[in-house]
C-alpha positions as CSV (number, residue, x, y, z in Angstrom):
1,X,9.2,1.8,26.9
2,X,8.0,-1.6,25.9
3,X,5.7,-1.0,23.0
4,X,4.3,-4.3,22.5
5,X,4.0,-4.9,26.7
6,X,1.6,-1.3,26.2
7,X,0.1,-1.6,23.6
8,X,-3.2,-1.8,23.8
9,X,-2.4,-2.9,27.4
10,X,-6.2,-1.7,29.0
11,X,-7.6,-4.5,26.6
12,X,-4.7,-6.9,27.2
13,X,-5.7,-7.6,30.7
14,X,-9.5,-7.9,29.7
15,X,-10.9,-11.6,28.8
16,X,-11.6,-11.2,24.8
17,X,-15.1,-12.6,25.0
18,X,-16.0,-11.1,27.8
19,X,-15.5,-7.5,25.5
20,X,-15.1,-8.5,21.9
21,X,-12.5,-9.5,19.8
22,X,-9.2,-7.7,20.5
23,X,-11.2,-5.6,23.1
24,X,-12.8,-3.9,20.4
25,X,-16.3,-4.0,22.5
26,X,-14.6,-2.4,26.1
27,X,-16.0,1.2,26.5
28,X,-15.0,4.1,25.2
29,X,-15.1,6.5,27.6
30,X,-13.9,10.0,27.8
31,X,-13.2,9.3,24.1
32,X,-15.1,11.1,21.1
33,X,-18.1,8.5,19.9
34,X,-19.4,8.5,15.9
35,X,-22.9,10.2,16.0
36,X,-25.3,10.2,12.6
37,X,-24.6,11.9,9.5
38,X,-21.5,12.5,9.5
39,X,-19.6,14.8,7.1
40,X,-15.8,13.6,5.9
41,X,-13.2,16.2,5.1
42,X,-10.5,15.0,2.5
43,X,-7.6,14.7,2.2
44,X,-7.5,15.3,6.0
45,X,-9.6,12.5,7.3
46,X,-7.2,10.4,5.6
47,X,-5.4,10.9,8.4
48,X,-5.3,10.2,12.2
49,X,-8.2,11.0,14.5
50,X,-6.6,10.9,17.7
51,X,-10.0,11.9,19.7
52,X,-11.2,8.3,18.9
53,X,-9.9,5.0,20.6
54,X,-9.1,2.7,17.5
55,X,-8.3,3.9,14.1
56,X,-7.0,1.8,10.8
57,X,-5.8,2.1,7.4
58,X,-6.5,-1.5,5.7
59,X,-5.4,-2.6,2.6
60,X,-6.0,-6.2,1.0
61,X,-5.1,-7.2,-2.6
62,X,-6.0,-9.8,-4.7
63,X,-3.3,-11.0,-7.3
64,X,-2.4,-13.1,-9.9
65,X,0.6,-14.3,-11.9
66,X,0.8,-14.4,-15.7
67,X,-0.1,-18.3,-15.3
68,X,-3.4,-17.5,-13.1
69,X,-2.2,-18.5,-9.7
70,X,-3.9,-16.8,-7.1
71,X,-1.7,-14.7,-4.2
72,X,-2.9,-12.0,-1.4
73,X,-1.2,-9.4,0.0
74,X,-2.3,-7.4,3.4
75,X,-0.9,-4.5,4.9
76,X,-3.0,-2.6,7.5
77,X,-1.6,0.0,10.3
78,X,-3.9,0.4,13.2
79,X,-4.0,3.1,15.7
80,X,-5.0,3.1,19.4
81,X,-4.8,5.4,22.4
82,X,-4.9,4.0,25.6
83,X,-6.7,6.9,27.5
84,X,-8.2,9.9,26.4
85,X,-4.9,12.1,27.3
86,X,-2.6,8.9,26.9
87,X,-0.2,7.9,24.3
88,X,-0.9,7.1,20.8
89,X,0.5,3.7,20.3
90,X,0.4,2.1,16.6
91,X,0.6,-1.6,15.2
92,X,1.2,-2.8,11.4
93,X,0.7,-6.1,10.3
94,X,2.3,-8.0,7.1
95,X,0.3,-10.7,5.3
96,X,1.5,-12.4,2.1
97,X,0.0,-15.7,0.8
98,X,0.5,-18.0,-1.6
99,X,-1.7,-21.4,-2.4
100,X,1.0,-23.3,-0.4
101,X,2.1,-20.8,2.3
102,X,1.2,-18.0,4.4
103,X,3.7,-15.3,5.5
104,X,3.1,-12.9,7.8
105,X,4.7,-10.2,10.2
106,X,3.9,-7.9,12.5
107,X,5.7,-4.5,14.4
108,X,5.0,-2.0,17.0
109,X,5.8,1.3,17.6
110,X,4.9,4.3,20.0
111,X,3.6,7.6,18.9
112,X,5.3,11.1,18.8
113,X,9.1,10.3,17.8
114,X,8.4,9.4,14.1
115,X,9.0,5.5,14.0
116,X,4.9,5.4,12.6
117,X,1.8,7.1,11.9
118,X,0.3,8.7,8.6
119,X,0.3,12.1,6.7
120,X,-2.6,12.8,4.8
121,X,-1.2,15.3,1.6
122,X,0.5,14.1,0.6
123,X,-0.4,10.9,1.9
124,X,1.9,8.1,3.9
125,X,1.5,5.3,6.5
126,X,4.0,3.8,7.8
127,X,6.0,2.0,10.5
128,X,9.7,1.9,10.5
129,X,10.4,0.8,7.1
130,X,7.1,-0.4,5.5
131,X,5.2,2.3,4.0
132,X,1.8,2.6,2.1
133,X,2.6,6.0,0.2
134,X,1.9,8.0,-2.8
135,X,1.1,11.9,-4.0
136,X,-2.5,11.4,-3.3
137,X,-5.2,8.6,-1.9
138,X,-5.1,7.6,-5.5
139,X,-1.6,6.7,-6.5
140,X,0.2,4.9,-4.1
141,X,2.7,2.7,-3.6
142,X,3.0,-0.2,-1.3
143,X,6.2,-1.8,0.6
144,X,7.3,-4.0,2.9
145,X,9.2,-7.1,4.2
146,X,10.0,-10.0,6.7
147,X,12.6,-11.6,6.9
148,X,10.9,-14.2,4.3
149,X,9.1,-12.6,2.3
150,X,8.8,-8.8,0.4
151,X,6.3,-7.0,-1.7
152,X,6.6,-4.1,-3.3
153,X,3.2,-2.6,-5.8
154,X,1.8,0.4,-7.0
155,X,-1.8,0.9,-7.2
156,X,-3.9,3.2,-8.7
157,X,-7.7,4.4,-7.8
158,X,-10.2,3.8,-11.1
159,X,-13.3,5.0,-8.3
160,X,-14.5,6.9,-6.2
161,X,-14.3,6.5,-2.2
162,X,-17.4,4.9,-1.2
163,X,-19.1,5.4,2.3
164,X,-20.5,2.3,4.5
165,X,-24.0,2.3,5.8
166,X,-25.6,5.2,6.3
167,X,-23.2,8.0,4.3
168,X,-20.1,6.2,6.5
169,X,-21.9,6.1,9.4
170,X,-21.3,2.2,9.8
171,X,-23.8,0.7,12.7
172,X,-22.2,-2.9,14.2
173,X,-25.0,-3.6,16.9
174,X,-28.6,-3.1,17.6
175,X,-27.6,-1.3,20.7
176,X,-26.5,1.5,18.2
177,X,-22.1,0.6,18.4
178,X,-20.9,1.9,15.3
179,X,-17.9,3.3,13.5
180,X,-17.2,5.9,10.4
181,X,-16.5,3.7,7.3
182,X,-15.4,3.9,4.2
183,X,-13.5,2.6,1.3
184,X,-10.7,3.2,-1.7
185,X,-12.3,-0.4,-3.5
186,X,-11.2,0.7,-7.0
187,X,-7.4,0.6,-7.3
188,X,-5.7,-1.8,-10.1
189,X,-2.5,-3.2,-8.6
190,X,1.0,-4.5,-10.4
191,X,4.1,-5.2,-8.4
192,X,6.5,-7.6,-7.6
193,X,6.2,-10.1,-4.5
194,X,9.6,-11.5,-3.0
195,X,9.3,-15.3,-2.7
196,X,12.3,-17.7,-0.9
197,X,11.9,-19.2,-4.5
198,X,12.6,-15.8,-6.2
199,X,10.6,-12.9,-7.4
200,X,6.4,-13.3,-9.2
201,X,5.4,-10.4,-11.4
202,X,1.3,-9.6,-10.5
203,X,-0.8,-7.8,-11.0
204,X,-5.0,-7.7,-9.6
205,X,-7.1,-5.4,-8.0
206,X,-7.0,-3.7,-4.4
207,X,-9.1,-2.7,-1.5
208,X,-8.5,-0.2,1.2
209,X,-10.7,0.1,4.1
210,X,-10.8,3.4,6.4
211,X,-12.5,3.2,9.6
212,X,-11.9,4.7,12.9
213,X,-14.3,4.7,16.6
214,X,-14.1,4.2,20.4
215,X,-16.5,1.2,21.1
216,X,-17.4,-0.4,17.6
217,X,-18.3,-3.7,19.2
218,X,-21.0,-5.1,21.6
219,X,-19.6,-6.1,24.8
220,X,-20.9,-10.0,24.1
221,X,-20.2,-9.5,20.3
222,X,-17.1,-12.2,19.7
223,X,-16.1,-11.0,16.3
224,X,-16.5,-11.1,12.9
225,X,-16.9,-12.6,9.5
226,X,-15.9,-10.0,6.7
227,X,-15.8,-10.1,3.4
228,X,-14.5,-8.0,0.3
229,X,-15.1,-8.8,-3.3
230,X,-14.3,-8.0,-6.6
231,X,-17.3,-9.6,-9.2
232,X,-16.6,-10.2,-12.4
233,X,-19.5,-7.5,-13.5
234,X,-17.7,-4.5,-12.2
235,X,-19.2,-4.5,-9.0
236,X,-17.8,-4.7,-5.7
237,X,-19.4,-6.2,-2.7
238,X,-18.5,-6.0,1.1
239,X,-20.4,-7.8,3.9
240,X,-19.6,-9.1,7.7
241,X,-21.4,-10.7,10.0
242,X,-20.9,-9.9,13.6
243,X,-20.6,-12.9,16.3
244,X,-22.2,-13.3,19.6
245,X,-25.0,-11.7,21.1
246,X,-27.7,-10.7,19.0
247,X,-25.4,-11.1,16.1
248,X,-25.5,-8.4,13.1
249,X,-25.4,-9.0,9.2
250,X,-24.5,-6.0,6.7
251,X,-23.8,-5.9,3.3
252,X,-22.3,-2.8,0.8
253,X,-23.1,-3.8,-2.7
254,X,-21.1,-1.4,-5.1
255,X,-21.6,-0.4,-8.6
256,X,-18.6,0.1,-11.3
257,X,-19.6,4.0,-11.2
258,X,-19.6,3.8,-7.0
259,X,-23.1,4.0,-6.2
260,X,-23.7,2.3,-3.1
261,X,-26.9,0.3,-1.7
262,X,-26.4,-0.7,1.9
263,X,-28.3,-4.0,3.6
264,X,-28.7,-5.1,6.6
265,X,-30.3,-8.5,8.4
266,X,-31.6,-11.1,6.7
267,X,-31.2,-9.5,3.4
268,X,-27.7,-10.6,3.5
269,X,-27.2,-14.8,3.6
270,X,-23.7,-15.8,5.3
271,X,-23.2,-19.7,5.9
272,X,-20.1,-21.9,6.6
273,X,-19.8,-24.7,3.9
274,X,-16.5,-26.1,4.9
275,X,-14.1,-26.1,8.2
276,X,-10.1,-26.3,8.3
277,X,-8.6,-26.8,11.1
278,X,-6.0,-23.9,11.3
279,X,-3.2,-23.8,14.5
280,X,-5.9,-25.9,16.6
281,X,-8.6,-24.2,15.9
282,X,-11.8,-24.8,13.6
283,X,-12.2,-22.1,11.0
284,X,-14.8,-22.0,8.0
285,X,-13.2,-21.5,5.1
286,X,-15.6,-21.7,2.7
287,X,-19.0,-20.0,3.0
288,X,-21.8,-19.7,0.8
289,X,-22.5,-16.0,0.5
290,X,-26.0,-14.5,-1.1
291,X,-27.6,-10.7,-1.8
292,X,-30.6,-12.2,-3.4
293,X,-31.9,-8.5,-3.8
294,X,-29.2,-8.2,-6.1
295,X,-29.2,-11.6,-7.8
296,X,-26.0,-12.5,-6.0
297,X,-25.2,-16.6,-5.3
298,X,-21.7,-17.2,-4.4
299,X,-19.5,-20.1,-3.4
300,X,-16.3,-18.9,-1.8
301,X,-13.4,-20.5,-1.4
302,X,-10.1,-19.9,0.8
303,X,-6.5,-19.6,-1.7
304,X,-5.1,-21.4,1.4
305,X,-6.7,-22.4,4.7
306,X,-3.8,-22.1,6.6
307,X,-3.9,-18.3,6.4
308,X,-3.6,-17.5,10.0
309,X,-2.0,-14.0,11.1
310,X,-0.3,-15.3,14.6
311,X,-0.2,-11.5,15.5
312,X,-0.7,-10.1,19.1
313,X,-4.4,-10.8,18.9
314,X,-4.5,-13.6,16.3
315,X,-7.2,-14.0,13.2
316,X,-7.6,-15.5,9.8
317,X,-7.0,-12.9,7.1
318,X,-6.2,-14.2,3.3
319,X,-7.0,-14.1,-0.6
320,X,-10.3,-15.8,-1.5
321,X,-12.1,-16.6,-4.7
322,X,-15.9,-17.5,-5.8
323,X,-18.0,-19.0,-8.0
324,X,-21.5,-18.8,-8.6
325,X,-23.7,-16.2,-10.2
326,X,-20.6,-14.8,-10.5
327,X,-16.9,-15.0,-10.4
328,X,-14.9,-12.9,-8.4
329,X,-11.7,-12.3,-6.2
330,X,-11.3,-11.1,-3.3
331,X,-10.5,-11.4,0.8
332,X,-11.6,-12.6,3.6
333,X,-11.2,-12.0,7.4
334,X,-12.2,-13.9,10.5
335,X,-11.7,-12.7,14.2
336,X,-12.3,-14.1,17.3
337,X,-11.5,-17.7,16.7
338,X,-10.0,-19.2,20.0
């Protein structure tokens, strides 16, 4: 059984405009769709829902060294069925980036035989040998490796779980596409990365994203702009805007204790500032970002344009930072770029 042939191999043969980035906009049926008001179940919605199309466990960090240079990890495990009674097939992705390189891997694997999925409690998701685990959603540890490059980190949660839109009920279109949403944006990280030029001690903070659906894209939506921050106020702020179509702006603007205050439309102000051209394609890579509601005016800036995840179904995933009414650190991720 070629995994990689398979997988995902309904949206394979489907142009990607034509239904979203990756697919992510072809229709979901026969599968379960999110409805309104929604109510989570932990520690067991850590885990798979196998009644939905696409599922993922997303985790970004932003690092430093002890002399202030910035690096970005990614790890992320995604989930897909390819028909309602069909096989669960899985994907993980490796991102490591420095301010002169980008590093970055990717594996498949099918479901049933133990070579990947996720436990939630105690909780683990892996695929072959790379593995987000700990004894809880709180305390994990984090490793993996290419052949070039290794990290290996522990993070801890200093927050709550925080729920996207409307209680985690995350809308992505005005034709009502939506997923369930939410986030672990509180952890504190310290590790090691494994560099060809020898082992960095960092440490920074973390960001996990869980978010699972059958259809969360329009069919003419292309993809998306997202953004995850860590402000140097104590809050945390997430925000995408969504590509083609009517287009779709949202923003989560966190407090230090977790309160959340969701926006939507023109309360959130995305714009490209700058362009890099990244493996033949133009990407913005700096972007002025603004919440006026919450006094937020930010300039922010790529650690390395060149941080291009030449996966199965390629995108623009790396460490960021800003300046403005604020500092902060963070990531950004770009789909749909051809």
């Amino acid at each position: 059984m070629n995994v990689r042939i398979i997988l995902f191999g309904l949206l394979i043969a489907m142009p990607v405009h034509a239904q979203g980035f990756a697919g992510l906009g072809q229709g979901g049926d026969g599968f379960a769709l999110p409805t309104p008001d929604p109510s989570f179940d932990f520690p067991a919605d850590h885990g798979p829902h196998p009644d939905y199309r696409i599922e993922w466990w997303y985790l970004t960090a932003a690092l430093q060294d002890e002399a202030g240079t910035s690096y970005g990890v990614q790890y992320t495990l995604f989930r897909s069925a390819l028909t309602p009674e069909g096989p669960q097939v899985w994907m993980g992705h490796f991102g490591l980036t420095t301010p002169e390189e980008h590093y970055s891997g990717e594996r498949f694997a099918r479901g049933g035989v133990g070579q990947a999925g996720v436990t939630p409690d105690p909780f683990a998701a892996w695929i072959d040998d790379w593995r987000l685990a700990g004894p809880t959603f709180d305390d994990l540890t984090l490793r993996a490796a290419t052949s070039e490059a290794a990290y290996d980190l522990t993070l801890t949660a200093e927050g709550p779980l925080v729920f996207h839109g409307d209680g985690g009920f995350s809308i992505k279109s005005s034709a009502g596409q939506a997923s369930y949403y939410y986030s672990q944006p509180f952890y504190t990280v310290t590790g090691t990365l494994d560099l060809p030029d020898g082992p960095v001690q960092v440490s920074g903070k973390g960001w996990l994203d869980r978010e699972w659906s059958s259809q969360p894209l329009e069919g003419d939506q292309e993809g998306w702009d997202w953004f995850s921050l860590h402000l140097d106020d104590g809050t945390r702020l997430m925000a995408f805007a969504l590509r083609g179509g009517e287009g779709f702006h949202y923003a989560s603007h966190i407090a230090p204790d977790g309160t959340l205050t969701p926006y939507y439309g023109d309360a959130l102000d995305l714009a490209p500032l700058r362009t890099a051209s990244v493996e033949g394609r133009d990407v913005p890579v700096d972007w002025r970002l603004a919440l006026p509601a919450q006094d937020i005016d930010l300039t922010v800036r790529a650690v390395n344009d060149d941080s291009w995840q030449g996966t199965l179904f390629p995108y623009w995933e790396g460490p960021v930072t800003a300046t403005g009414t604020h500092a902060a650190t963070g990531f950004l991720e770009m789909t749909g770029y051809e």
